[in-house]
VODOSE-320253 format. One record per residue (C-alpha): residue number from 1; residue in one letter; x negated, y, z. Coordinates in pm, whole numbers, plus 50000, padded with zeros to 5 digits. Each point is the difference from the previous one (the first is absolute). Layout:
! VODOSE-320253
SITE resi resn     u     v     w
SITE  NUM    A     X     Y     Z
...
END
This chain:
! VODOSE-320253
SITE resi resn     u     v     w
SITE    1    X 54163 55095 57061
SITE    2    X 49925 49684 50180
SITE    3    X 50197 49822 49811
SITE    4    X 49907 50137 49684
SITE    5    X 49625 49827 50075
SITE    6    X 50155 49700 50111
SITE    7    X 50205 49965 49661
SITE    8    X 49664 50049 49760
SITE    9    X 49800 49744 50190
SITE   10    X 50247 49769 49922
SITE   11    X 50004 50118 49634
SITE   12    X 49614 50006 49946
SITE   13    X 50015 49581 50147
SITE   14    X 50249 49917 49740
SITE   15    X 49825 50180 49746
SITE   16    X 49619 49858 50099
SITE   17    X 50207 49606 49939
SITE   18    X 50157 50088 49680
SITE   19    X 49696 50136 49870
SITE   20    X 49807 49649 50128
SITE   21    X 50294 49812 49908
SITE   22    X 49924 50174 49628
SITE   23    X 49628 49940 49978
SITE   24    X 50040 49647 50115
SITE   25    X 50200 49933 49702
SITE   26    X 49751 50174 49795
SITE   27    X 49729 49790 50185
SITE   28    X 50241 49669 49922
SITE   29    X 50006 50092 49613
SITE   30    X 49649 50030 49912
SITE   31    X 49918 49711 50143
SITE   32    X 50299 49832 49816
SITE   33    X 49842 50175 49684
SITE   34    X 49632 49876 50085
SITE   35    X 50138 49635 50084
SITE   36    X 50167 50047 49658
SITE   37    X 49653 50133 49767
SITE   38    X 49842 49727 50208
SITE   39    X 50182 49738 49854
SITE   40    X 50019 50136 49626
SITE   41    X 49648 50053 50008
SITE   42    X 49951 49641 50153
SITE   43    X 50269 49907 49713
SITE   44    X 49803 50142 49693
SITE   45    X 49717 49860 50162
SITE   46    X 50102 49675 49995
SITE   47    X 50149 50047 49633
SITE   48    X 49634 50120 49861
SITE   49    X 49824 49714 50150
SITE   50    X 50244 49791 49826
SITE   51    X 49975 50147 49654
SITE   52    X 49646 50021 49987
SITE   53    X 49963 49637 50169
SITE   54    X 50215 49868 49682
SITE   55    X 49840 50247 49789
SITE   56    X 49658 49807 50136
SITE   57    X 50136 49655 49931
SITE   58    X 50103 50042 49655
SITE   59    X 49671 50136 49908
SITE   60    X 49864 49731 50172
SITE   61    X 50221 49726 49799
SITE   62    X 49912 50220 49677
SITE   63    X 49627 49984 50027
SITE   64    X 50018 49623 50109
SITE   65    X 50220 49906 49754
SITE   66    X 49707 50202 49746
SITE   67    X 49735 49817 50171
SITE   68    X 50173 49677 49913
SITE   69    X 50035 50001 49627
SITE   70    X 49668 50163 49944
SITE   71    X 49837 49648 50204
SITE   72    X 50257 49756 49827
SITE   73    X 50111 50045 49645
SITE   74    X 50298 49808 50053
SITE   75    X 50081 49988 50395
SITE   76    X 50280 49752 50108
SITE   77    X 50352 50080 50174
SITE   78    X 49852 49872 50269
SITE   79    X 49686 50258 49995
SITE   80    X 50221 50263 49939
SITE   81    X 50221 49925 50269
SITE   82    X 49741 49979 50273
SITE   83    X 49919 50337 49938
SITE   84    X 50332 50079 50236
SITE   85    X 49919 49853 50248
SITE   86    X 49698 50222 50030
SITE   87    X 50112 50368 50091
SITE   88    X 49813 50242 50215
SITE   89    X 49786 49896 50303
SITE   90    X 50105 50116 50313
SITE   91    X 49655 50173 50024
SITE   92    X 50090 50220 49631
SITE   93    X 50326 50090 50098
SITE   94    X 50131 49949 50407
SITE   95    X 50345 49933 50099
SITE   96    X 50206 49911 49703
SITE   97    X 50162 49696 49832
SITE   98    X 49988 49910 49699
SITE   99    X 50169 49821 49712
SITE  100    X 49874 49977 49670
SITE  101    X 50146 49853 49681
SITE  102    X 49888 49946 49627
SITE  103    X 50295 49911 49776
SITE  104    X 49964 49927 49593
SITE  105    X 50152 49779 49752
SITE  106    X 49810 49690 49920
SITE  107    X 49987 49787 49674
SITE  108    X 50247 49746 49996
SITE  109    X 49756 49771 49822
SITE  110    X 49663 50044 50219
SITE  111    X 50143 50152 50286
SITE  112    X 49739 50286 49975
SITE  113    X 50109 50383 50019
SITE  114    X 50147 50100 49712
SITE  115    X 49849 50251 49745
SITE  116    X 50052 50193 49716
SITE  117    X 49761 50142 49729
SITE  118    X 50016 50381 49961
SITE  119    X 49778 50257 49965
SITE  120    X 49846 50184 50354
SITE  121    X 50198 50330 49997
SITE  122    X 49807 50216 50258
SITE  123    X 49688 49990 50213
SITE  124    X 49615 49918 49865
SITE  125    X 50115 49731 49707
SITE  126    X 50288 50181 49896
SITE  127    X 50026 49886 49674
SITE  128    X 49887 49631 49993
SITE  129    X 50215 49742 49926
SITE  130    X 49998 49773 50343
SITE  131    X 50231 49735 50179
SITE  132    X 50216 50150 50227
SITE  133    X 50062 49778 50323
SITE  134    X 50295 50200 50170
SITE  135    X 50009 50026 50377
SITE  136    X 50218 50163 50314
SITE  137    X 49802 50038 50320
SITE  138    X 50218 50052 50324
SITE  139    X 49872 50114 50305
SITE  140    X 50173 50062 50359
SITE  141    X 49868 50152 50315
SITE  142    X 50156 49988 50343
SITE  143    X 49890 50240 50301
SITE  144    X 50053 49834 50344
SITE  145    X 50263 50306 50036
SITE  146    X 50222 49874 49715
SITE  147    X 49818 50222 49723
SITE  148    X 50056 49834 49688
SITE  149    X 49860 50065 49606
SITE  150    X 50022 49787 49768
SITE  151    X 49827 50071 49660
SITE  152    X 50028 49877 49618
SITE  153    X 49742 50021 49758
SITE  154    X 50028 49841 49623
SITE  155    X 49682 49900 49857
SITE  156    X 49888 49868 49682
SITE  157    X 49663 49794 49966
SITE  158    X 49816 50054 49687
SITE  159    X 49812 49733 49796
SITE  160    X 49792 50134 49737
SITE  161    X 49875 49783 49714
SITE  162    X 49625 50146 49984
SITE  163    X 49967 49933 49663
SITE  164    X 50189 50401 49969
SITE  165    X 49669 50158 50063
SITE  166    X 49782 50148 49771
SITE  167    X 49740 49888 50283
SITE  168    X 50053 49869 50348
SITE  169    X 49682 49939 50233
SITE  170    X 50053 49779 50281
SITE  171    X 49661 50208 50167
SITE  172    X 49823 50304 49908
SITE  173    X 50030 50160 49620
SITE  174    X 49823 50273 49775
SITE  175    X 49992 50177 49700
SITE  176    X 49695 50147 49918
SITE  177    X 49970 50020 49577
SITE  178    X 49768 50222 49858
SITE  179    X 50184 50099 49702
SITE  180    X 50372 50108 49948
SITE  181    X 50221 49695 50163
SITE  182    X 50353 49993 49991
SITE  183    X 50218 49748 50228
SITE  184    X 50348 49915 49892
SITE  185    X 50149 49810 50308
SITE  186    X 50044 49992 50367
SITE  187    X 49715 49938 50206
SITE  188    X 50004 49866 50361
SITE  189    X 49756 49896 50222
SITE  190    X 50021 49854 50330
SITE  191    X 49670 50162 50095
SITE  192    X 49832 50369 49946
SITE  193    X 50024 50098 49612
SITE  194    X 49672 50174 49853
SITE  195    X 50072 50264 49726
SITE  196    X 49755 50191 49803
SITE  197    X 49903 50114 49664
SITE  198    X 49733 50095 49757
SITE  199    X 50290 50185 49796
SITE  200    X 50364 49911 50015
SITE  201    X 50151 49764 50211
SITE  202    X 50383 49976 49929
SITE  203    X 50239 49779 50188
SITE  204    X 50382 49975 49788
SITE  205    X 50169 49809 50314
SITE  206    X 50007 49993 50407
SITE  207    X 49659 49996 50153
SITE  208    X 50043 49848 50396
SITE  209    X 49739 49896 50246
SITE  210    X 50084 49812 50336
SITE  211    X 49674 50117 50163
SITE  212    X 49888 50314 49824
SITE  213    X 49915 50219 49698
SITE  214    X 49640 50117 49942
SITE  215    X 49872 50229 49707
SITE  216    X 49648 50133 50190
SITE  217    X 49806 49672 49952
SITE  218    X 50021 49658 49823
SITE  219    X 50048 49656 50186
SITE  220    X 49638 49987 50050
SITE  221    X 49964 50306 50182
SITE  222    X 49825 50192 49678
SITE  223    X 50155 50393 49993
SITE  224    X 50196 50085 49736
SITE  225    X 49830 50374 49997
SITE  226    X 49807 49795 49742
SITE  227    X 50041 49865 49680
SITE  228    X 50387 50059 50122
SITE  229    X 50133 50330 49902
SITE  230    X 50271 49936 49788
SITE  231    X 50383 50011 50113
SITE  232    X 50283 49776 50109
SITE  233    X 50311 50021 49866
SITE  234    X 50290 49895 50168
SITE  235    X 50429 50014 49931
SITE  236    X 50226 50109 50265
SITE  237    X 50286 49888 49766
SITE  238    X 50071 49703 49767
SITE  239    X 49822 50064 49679
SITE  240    X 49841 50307 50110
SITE  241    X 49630 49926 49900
SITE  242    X 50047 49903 49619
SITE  243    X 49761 49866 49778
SITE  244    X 50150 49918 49685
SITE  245    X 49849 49787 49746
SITE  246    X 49684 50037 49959
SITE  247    X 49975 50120 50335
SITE  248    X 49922 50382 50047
SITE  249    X 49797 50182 50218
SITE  250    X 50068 50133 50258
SITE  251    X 50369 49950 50020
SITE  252    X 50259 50294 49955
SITE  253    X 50311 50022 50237
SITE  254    X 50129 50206 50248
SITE  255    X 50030 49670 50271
SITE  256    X 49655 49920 49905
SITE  257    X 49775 50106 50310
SITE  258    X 49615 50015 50045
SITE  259    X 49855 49893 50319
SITE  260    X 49736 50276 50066
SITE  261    X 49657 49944 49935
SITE  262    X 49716 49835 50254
SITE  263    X 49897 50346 50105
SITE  264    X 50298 50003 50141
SITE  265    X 50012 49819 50286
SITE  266    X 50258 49820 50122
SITE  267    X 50197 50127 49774
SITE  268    X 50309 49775 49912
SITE  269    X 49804 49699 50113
SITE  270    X 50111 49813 50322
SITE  271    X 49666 49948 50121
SITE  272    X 49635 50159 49941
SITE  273    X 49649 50024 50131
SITE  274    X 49940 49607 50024
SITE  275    X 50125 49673 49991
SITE  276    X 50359 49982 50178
SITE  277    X 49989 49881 50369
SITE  278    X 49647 49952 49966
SITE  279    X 49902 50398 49935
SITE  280    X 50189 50330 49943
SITE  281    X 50371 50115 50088
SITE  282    X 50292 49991 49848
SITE  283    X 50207 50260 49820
SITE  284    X 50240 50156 50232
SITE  285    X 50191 50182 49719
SITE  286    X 49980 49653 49765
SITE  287    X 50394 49942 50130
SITE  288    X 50182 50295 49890
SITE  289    X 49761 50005 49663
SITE  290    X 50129 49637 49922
SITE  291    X 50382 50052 50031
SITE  292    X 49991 50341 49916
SITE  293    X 49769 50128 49713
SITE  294    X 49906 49697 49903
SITE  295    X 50364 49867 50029
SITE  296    X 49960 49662 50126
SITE  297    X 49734 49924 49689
SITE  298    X 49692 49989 50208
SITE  299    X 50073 49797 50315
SITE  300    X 49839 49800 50293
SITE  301    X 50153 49849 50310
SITE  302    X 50059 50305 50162
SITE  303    X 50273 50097 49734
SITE  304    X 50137 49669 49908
SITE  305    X 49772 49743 49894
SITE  306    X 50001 49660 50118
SITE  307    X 49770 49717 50028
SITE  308    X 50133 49771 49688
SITE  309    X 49951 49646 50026
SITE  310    X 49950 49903 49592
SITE  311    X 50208 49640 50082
SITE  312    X 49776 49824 49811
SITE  313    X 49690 49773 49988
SITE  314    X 49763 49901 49711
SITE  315    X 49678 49804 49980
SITE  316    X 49768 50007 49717
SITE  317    X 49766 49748 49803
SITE  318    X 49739 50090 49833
SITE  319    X 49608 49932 49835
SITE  320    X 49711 50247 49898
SITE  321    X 49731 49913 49749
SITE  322    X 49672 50262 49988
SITE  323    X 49677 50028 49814
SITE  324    X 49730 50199 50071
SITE  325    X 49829 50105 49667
SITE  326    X 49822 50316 50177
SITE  327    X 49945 50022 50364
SITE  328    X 50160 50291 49961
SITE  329    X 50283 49874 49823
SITE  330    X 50305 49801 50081
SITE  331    X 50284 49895 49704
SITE  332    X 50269 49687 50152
SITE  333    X 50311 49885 49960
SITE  334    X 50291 49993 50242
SITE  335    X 50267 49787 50031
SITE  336    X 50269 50002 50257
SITE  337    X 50338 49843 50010
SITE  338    X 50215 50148 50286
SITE  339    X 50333 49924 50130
SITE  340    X 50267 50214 50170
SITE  341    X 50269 49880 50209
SITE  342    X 50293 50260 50029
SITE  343    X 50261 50022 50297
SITE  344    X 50281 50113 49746
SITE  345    X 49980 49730 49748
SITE  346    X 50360 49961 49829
SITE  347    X 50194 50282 49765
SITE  348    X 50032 50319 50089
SITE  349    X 50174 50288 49842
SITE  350    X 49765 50323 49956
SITE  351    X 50045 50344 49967
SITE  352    X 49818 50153 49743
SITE  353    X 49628 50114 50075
SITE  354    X 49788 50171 49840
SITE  355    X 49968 49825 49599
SITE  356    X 50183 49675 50167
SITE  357    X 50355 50004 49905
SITE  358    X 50267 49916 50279
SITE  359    X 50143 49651 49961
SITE  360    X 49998 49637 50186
SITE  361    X 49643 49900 50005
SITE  362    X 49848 49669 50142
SITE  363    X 49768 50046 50258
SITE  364    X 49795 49676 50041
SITE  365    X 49612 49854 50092
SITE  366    X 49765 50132 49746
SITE  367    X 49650 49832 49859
SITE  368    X 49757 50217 49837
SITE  369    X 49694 49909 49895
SITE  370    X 49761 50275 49879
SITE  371    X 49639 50006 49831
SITE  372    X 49739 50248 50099
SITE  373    X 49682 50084 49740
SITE  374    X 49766 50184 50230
SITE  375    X 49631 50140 49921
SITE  376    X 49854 50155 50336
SITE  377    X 49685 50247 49952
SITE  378    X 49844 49945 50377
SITE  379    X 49773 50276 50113
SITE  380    X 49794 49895 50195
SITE  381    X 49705 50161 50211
END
């Protein structure tokens, strides 16, 4: 019996190791498996830092490279070069290192990129007939741990003779007719645009706005709830808001839409309820109204637009001669001789656009000189 108690003691010490010999293992694994997550989270870590610190530099290089052709009409190799040299601070994006290349085909005559003309196939000037300056932007980032991205985007830089708008405003523009107005072109505007109506207003073409769109009140500030009740009409497809000849109205088409009236208010304006910056908000829904009912036909910045420099000068000349036969009465003569310089002077080969046939064209300097009979009724108090 004795040594039957003597025997299990012995047993239950052997057991009492294996079973510490077992949990130590277990012990040993999960820290082997914690070391292990520790280091693949640590890993991916490292990995999105890098991604999004290239993804940060390209943008960068995009915007900069943007910036550049919308200050210079015709940058350098040298201009475009710099831009390199310039990626993220360390204060935007910490811990990475960068290198950043733009690579394109010059002209083996000027030495300038190298372009193309073809018409803009997507985006806010879809359509227009532009010269195409190819580009590929490379961008690489390198974590201190040996996380590396590098990233390709190919670009294409857009150069839009201006002369393919109906109307282009380099600040604020309006429409405000009293009776039935049709519009048979693309308007742009680099400022706020001003629509309203004493009957129908009908736009044939692409209406954009860098800043914003504003039916509730004219330029002036005067509220469109008077004198103003008439309706915009607007496509949300190529030809969708015909005319014909004479003109008709109101149009008839299924892709001709109506903006809705002053009453309602925002409605598919991007901006009501006072000048823009200066008084009332914005339209939050303007976005998803532009690229979606409205299809990309009724844009500002927010869906697309950009800030178009024209690339071109004039200066103008000019005399006025005035009697007064009544103090109420004015009658004179204008005469002013103006002169436009053009950044695309040289042939070109259009596509067709609107009654201009497609064919080579020559795009040059233009003089026009124009004569203005005027008779002013002045009332005065």
């Amino acid at each position: 019996m004795a040594h039957s108690k003597h025997s299990s003691r012995g047993f239950t010490l052997i057991a009492a190791l294996l079973v510490m010999v077992l949990l130590s293992g277990v012990a040993v694994g999960l820290l082997f498996m914690v070391g292990s997550e520790t280091r693949m989270s640590g890993n991916g870590l490292e990995n999105d830092q890098a991604y999004y610190g290239a993804e940060s530099g390209m943008e960068k290089l995009t915007a900069d490279l943007s910036s550049l052709y919308t200050a210079y009409m015709v940058p350098t190799n040298t201009q475009i070069q710099a831009l390199a040299t310039n990626p993220p601070s360390s204060s935007m994006v910490g811990s990475v290192t960068y290198n950043e290349t733009i690579t394109y085909q010059t002209n083996p005559v000027t030495g300038a990129p190298a372009s193309s003309w073809n018409t803009v196939s997507s985006g806010a000037d879809a359509g227009l007939y532009a010269e195409i300056v190819p580009m590929t932007l490379n961008v690489s980032a390198l974590r201190p741990e040996g996380a590396y991205v590098n990233m390709t985007r190919q670009v294409e830089i857009a150069l839009i003779p201006v002369f393919q708008f109906g109307v282009f405003c380099g600040y604020d523009c309006s429409y405000f007719a009293g009776p039935d107005f049709g519009f048979a072109g693309r308007v742009h505007t680099n400022g706020n645009l001003f629509l309203a109506d004493g009957a129908d207003l009908v736009f044939t073409d692409k209406v954009a706005a860098f800043s914003q769109i504003i039916t509730d009140r004219l330029e002036n500030g005067y509220l469109t709830t008077s004198n103003y009740g008439g309706t915009i009409y607007v496509p949300k497809a190529s030809g969708g808001c015909p005319l014909g000849t004479p003109p008709v109205f109101p149009p008839a088409g299924a892709n001709c839409l109506t903006l809705p009236g002053v009453t309602t208010i925002p409605g598919d304006a991007s901006w009501s309820g006072g000048y823009p910056t200066i008084g009332g908000a914005a339209n939050p829904n303007f976005p998803s109204i532009s690229t979606g009912t409205f299809n990309g036909y009724l844009s500002n910045s927010l869906t697309g637009v950009t800030n178009c420099s024209p690339n071109y000068s004039w200066w103008e000349l000019g005399s006025r001669t005035q009697w007064n036969p009544h103090p109420d009465l004015d009658i004179g003569v204008d005469v002013v001789w103006e002169h436009f310089n053009t950044a695309f002077a040289g042939t070109a080969t259009l596509a067709a656009n609107g009654a201009r046939p497609g064919g080579v064209y020559n795009i040059a300097d233009q003089d026009v000189v124009s004569v203005y009979f005027r008779i002013q009724r002045n009332f005065l108090p």
